[in-house]
C-alpha positions in Angstrom: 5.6 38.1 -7.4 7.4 41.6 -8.7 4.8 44.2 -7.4 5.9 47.5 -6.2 3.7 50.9 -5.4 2.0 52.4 -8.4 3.0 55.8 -9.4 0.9 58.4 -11.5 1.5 58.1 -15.2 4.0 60.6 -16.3 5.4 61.3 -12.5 9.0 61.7 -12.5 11.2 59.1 -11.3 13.7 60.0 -8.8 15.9 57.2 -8.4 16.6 53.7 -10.2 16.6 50.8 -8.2 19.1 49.0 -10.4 21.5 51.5 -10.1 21.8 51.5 -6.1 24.4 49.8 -3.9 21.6 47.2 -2.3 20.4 46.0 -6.3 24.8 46.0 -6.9 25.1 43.6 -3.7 22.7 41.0 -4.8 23.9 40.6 -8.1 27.4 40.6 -6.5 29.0 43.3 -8.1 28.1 41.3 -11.6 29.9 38.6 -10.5 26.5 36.8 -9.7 25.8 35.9 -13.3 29.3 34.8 -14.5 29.5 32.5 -11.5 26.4 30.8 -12.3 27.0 30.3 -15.6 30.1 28.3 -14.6 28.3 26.3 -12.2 25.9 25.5 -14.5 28.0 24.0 -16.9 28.2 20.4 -17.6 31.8 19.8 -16.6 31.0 21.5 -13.2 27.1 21.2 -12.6 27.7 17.2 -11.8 29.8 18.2 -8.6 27.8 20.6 -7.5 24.4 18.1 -7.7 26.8 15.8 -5.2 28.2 18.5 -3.4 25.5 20.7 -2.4 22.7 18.5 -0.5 25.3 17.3 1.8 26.2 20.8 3.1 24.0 21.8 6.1 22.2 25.2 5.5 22.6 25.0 2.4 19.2 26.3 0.8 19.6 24.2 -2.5 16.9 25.4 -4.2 19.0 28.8 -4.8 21.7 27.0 -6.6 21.1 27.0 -10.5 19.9 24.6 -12.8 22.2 22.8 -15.4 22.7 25.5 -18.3 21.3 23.0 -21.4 17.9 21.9 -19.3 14.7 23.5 -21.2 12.2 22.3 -19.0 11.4 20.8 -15.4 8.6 18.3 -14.2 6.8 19.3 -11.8 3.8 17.8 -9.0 1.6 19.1 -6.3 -1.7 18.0 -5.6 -1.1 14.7 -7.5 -1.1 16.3 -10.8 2.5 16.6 -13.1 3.1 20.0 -15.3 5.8 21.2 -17.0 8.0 24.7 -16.1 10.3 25.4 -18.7 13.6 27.6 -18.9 14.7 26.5 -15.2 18.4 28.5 -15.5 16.3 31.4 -15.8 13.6 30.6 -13.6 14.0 30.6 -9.7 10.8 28.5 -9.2 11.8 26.4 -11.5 15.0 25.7 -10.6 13.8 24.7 -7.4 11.8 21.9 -9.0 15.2 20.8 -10.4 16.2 20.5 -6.7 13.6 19.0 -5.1 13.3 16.1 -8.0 10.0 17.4 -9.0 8.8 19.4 -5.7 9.6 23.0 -4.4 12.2 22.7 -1.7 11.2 24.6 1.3 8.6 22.4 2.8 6.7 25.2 3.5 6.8 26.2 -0.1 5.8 22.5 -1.4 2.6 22.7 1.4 1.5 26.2 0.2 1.1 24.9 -3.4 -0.7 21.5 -2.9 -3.1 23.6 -0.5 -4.0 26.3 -2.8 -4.0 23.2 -5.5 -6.7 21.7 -2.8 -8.6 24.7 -2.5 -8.9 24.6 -6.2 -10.2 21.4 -6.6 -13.9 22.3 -7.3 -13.0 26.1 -8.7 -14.5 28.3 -11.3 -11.9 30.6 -11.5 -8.7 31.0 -10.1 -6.7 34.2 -10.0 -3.0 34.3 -10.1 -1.9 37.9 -8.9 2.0 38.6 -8.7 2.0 35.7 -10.5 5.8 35.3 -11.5 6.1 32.7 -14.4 2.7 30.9 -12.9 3.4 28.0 -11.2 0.8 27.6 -9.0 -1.5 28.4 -12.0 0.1 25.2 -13.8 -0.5 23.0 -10.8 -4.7 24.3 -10.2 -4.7 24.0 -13.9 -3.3 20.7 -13.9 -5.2 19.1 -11.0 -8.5 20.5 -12.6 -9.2 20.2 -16.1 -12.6 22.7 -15.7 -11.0 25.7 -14.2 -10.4 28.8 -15.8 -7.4 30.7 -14.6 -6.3 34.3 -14.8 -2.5 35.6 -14.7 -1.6 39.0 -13.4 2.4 40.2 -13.5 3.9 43.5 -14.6 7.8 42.6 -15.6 7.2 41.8 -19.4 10.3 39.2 -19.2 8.4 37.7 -16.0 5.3 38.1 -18.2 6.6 36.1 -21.3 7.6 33.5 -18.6 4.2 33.0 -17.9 2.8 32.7 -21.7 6.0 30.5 -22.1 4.7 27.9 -19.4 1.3 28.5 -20.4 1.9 26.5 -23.8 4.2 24.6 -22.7 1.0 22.8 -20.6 -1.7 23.1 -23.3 -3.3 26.0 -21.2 -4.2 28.6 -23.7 -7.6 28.2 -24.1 -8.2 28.1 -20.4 -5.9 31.1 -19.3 -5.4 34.8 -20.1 -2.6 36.4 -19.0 -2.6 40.2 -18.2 0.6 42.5 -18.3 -1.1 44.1 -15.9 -1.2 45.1 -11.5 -3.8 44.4 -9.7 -4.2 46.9 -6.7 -5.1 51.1 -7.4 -6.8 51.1 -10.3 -6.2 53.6 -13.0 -2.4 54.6 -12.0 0.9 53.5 -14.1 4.2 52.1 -12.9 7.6 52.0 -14.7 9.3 48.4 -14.4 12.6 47.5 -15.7 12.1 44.9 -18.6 13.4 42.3 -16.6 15.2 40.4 -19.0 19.1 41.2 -17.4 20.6 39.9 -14.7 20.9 36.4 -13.4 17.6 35.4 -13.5 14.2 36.7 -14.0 13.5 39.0 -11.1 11.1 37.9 -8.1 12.4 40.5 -5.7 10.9 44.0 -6.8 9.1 45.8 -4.0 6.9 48.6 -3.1 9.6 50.6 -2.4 11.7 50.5 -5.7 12.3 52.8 -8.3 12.6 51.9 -12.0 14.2 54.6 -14.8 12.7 52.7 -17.6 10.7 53.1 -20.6 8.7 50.3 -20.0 5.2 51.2 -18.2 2.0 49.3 -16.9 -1.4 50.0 -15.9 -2.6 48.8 -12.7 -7.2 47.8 -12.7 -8.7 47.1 -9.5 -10.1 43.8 -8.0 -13.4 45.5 -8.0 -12.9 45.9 -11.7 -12.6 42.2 -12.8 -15.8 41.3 -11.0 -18.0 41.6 -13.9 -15.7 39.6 -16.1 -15.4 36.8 -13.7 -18.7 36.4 -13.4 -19.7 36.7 -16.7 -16.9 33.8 -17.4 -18.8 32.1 -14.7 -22.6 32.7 -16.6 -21.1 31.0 -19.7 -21.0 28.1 -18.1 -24.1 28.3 -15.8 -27.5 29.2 -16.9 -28.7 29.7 -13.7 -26.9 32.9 -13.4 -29.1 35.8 -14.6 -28.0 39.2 -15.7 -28.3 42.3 -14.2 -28.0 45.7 -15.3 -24.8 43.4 -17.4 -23.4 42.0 -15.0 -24.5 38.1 -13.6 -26.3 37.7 -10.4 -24.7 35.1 -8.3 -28.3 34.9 -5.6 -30.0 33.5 -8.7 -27.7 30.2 -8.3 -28.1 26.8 -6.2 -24.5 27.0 -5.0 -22.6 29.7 -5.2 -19.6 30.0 -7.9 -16.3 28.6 -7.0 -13.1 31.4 -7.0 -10.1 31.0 -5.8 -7.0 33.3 -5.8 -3.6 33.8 -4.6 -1.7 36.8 -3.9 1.9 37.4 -4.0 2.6 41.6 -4.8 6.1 42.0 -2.1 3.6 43.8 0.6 1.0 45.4 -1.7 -1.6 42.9 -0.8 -3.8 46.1 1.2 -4.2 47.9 -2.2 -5.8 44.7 -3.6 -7.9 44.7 -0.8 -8.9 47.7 -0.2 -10.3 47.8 -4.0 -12.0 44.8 -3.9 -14.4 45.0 -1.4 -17.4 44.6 -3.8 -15.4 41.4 -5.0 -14.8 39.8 -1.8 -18.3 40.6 -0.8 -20.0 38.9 -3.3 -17.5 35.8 -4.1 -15.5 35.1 -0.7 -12.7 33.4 -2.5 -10.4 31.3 -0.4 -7.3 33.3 -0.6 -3.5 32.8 0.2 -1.7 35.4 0.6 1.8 36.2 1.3 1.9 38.4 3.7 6.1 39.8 5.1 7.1 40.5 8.2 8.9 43.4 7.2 6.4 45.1 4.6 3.1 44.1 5.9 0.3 46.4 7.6 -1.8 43.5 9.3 -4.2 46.0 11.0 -5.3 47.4 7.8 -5.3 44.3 6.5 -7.3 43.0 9.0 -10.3 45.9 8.6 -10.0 45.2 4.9 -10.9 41.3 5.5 -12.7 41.0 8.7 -16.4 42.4 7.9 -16.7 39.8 5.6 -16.4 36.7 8.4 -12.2 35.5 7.1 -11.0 33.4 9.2 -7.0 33.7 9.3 -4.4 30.5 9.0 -0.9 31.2 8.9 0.8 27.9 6.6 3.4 26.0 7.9 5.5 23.4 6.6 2.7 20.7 6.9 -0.2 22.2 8.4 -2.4 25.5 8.7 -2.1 27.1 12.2 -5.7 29.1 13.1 -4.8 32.4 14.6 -7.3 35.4 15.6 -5.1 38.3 14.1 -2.7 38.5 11.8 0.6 38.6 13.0 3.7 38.3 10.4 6.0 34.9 11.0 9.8 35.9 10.1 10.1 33.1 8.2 6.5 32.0 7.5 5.2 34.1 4.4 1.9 32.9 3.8 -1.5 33.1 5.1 -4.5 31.4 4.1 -7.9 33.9 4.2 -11.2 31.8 4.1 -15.0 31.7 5.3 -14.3 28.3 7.0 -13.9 27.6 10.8 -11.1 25.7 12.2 -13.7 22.7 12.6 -14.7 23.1 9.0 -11.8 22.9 7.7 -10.2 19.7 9.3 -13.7 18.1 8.5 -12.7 18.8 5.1 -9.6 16.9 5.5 -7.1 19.7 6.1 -4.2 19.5 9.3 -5.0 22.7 11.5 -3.7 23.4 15.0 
């Protein structure tokens, strides 16, 4: 989920988003953490679990976690997983919340669609992953997947791992400190391990003074590796010049991926062309109203027949273009028609 524009390695930094009045407002001056230490605490945490859901407006899920919980139970898609350190983590927390679901019902949808989607999957990519729940839930729901984590912030990133063992997942994931969008540039990212919780906010936009650096590959790039994953499975994939041929197998391999990089979803695209060419993953993507570049983003995935669903709180709505919803963040990107898909047993208007 923390994804912001890839700079040259060694370029100077100009500015430090930490450091600026916006970054001082939403931590409250640093009243942010001290205050939600205090609410966490057992002597108060009790009154605010009565308190809270009975105030209209209130978006819950944004209120922390009791202080001594280590882990949270999640379920989407009829499958349980665990997400541990919910104080620290804002998806988990919200699993606290919702007594086992996210609470935004658009949020809880989202999951048990790309969890759907997923059923049948080879490979799932997680890029902007945060601390990988939705990797945990596809992982979950389908024990013969093989999953692939992408997030830059190395406290985010040791979120990830965290969960990942947490779940018994190790031999089934990797996990890559790493971007996915221009390949062969560097970013600096704060470490991420300050504040009030680990940081899903970071944008294209941003600035980080810090020592800590990552290297962005390409989409393009993990093609070969996916497939070879894919060919260690399958005989019926045959090599060529190193890297497997898909056209040599009765179906073609199963990849699904979801995308969440804070309005840097056109550099993925734009440098995986050769990937969504010869895969055509089902992909959801969040996709802002106030970052987003739909028209580029539509040249990136319309020669290659996507069909474009914006996700609602209980159904997918077909639409011809992509046009950003205010408060509707995610889009679903597939090869199947409006008729296809509710054959398949999805709600679409």
């Amino acid at each position: 989920m923390n994804k912001s524009l890839p700079v040259s390695k060694g370029a100077t930094v100009v500015n430090d988003h930490l450091r600026t009045f916006t970054a001082r407002r939403q931590s409250w001056f640093g009243l942010k953490l001290p205050v939600k230490i205090a609410l966490a605490q057992p002597a108060l945490h009790p009154l605010l679990r009565m308190i809270a859901p009975r105030i209209r407006g209130l978006k819950i899920g944004r209120l922390p976690a009791p202080i001594e919980l280590t882990e949270i139970r999640g379920r989407a898609g009829g499958a349980d997983f665990i997400l541990v350190e919910p104080f620290r983590c804002e998806i988990a927390k919200e699993f606290y919340w919702g007594r086992g679901r996210r609470t935004e019902p658009e949020d809880a949808f989202a999951l048990d669609l790309m969890v759907a989607l997923s059923a049948d999957a080879d490979v799932f990519l997680d890029i902007g992953a945060y601390t990988g729940v939705f990797t945990m839930a596809v992982l979950a729901a389908n024990e013969n997947v093989r999953a692939h984590v992408f997030e830059i912030i190395p406290a985010v990133v040791a979120g990830a791992e965290k969960n990942v063992e947490r779940n018994g997942f190790n031999s089934r994931v990797t996990v890559h400190p790493t971007g996915v969008g221009s390949p062969d540039t560097w970013m600096k990212v704060p470490i991420g391990d300050g504040g009030s919780a680990l940081p899903s906010f970071y944008s294209s936009d941003m600035r980080f003074d810090s020592d800590a650096e990552v290297r962005f590959t390409s989409l393009d790039a993990l093609l070969p590796e996916v497939l070879a994953e894919i060919s260690d499975r399958d005989p019926q994939l045959h090599s060529r010049d190193g890297v497997p041929d898909v056209s040599s197998r009765g179906e073609a391999p199963c990849v699904t991926v979801k995308i969440d990089v804070e309005g840097g979803e056109n550099d993925v695209f734009a440098h995986g062309q050769d990937f969504l060419a010869a895969l055509h993953p089902d992909i959801l993507c969040e996709v802002l109203d106030d970052r987003a570049k739909p028209r580029e983003l539509m040249g990136h995935l319309g020669e290659h027949g996507y069909h474009y669903y914006l996700v609602g709180e209980d159904r997918l709505y077909a639409r011809t273009t992509i046009r950003p919803d205010p408060r509707l963040r995610d889009w679903l990107f597939t090869l199947k028609s409006p008729d296809q898909m509710r054959a398949a047993g999805y709600p679409v208007d």
